[in-house]
N, C-alpha and C positions, 0 to 999 in steps of 0.2 A: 630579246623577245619580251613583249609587255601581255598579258592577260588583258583583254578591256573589260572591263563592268560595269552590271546598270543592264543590262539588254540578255540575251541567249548565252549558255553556256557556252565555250568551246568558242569565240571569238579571241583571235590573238589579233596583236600590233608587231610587226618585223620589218622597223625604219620606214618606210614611207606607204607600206600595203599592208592589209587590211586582209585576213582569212575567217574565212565564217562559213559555220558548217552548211552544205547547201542542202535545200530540199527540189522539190519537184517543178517549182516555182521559179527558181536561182536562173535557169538559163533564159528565161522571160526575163525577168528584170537586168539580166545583163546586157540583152538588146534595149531595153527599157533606158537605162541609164547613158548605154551608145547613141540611142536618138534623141533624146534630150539634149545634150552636151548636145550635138550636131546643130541644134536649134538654138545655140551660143547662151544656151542655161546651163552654167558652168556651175553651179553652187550647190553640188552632189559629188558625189565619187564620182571617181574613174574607172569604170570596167575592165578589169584584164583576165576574164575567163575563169579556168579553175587548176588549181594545181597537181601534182602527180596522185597527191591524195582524195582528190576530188573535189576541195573545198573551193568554193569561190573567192574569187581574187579580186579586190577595190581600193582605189588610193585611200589615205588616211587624210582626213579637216580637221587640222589643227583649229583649237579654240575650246571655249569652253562649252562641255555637253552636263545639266547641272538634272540629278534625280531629286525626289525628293530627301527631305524638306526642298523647296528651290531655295538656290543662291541668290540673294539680293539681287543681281546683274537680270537673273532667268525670271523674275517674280516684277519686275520694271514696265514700265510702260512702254518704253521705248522696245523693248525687246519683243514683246505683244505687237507694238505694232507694226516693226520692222520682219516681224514671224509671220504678219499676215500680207504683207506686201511679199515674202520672200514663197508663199504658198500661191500666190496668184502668179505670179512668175512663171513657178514650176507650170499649175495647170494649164494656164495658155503654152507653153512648150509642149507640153503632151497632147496638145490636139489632135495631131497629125496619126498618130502612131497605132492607131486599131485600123489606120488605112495603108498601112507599110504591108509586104509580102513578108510573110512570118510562115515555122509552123502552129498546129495546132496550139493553141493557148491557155497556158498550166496558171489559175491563181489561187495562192493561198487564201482570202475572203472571195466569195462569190461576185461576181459583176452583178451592177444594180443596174437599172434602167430607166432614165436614158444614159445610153452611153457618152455623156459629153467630154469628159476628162480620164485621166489614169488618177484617180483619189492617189495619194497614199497610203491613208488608213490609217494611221496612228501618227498625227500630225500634232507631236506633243512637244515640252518642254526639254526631255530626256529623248529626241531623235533632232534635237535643232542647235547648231554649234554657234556659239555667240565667241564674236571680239568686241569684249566688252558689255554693254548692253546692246550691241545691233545683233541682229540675227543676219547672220553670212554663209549657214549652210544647210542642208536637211540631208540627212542619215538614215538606215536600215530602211528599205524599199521594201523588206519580206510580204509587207503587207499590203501590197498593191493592186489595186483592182479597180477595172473602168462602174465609172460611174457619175453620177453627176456633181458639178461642183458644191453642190450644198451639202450632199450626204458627208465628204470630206470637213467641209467647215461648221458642220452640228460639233463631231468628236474633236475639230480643233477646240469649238466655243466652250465644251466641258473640260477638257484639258487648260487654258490659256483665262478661263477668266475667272478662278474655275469655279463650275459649278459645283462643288462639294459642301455635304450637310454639315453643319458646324461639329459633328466628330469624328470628321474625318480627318487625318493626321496629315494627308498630302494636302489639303486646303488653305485656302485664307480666305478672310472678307465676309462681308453679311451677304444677303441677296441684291442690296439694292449696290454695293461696287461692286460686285461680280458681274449685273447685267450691264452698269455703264461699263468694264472693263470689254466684256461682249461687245457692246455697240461700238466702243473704239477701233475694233477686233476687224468687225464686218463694213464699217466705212472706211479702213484703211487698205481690205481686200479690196473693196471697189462695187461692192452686194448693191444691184438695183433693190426699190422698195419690194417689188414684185419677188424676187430669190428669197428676202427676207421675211416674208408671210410662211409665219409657223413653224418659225427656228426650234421655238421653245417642244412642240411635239415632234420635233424630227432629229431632236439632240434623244428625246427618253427613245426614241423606235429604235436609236444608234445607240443605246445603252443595250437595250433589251436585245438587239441581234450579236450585240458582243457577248451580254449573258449565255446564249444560247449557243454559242459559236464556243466558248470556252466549254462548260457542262459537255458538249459534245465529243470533242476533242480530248479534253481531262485523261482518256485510257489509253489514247495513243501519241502525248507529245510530251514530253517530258518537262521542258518550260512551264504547262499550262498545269500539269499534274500540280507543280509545287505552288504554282498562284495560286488553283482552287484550295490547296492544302492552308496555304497561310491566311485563305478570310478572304482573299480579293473583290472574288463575282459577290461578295455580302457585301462590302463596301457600294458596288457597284449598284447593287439593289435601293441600300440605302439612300446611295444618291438618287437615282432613279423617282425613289419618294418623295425626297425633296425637292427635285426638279417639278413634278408632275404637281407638286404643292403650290408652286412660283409657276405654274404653267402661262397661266392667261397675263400675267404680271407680265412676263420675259417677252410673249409675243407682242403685246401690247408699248414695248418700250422700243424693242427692237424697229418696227415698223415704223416709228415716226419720223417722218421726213426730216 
């Protein structure tokens, strides 16, 4: 039995499966990741239910999954842009799936609208399994919710290029590699010019709904208790300030044809 870390308390490794405590959510994303796979995007778990204790049950992706600081391998170009080809994948796989017969539908983040895609929600560094410097998996679905493909690729572009203020500890780079790392990011996902107008204000609205999404939550999730506790949503702010500072810069750079 291995403990995994880096993500939610209470996830084990037991040879090739994968237990993680479930919430309200778990049996939506277990269809989530059945129709997926069925859509021959195999570069997720494997669903297999829940066990006598309740927990949810997922194959194990071997590779490397890197928190911060990132790993050389996870901080790469090639890994960036193989993470954003490996995110457009998934989203065209999940087309289909808010028109499958389901029941009612449990998400942990709220649905945005339009419903184009199942985001995953936290399409970071530390949910993407690399061999080597490609990116060949994505992990932890908790946070999955239909919505459009750019609300997804705002909190990739703050994660992967990243936009962090130079004191932040998870960071690297000035503004001006961070935004070419971004534009790598978004022409390798495949972003018409049109998706790409106003990244820069839709990456701070997707900070600020996670500030508000954590503050909320803080009393009853115990993950979220210990972020707030350690500084996180302050980080979070902070970046926010600096993003909002590089506003017109980021939109400005991203949009050019």
């Amino acid at each position: 039995m291995q403990k995994l870390i880096g993500g939610r308390d209470g996830i084990t490794r037991i040879g090739r499966l994968v237990y993680r405590p479930a919430g309200l959510w778990s049996e939506q994303i277990q269809r989530l990741l059945h129709y997926v796979r069925n859509q021959s995007f195999v570069n997720l778990p494997e669903p297999f239910g829940f066990d006598e204790q309740g927990r949810e049950v997922v194959s194990f992706l071997p590779g490397e999954v890197s928190n911060y600081p990132l790993s050389a391998n996870a901080a790469s170009l090639e890994a960036l842009t193989s993470a954003a080809k490996l995110l457009r994948g998934y989203h065209d796989a999940s087309l289909g799936f808010l028109a499958t017969p389901h029941k009612p539908m449990n998400w942990q983040f709220p649905p945005r609208s339009p419903n184009e895609v199942i985001c995953h929600g936290d399409f970071a560094p530390y949910n993407v399994v690399l061999n080597g410097r490609k990116a060949v998996g994505i992990i932890d679905f908790d946070t999955a919710h239909p919505g459009p493909r750019v609300w997804d690729i705002a909190y990739a572009l703050y994660r992967w290029s990243p936009f962090t203020n130079p004191k932040n500890p998870d960071g690297f780079g000035n503004i001006k590699a961070q935004i070419k790392r971004a534009g790598k990011f978004c022409e390798a996902y495949g972003l018409s010019s049109a998706q790409k107008e106003g990244l820069g204000d839709l990456i701070i609205e997707r900070l600020k709904e996670l500030v508000k999404f954590m503050e909320k939550e803080a009393g009853s999730c115990g993950a979220i208790v210990d972020s707030v506790a350690a500084g996180h949503h302050s980080l979070y702010l902070a970046d926010i300030e600096y993003i909002t500072a590089h506003r017109m810069k980021i939109n400005k750079y991203l949009c050019r044809d």
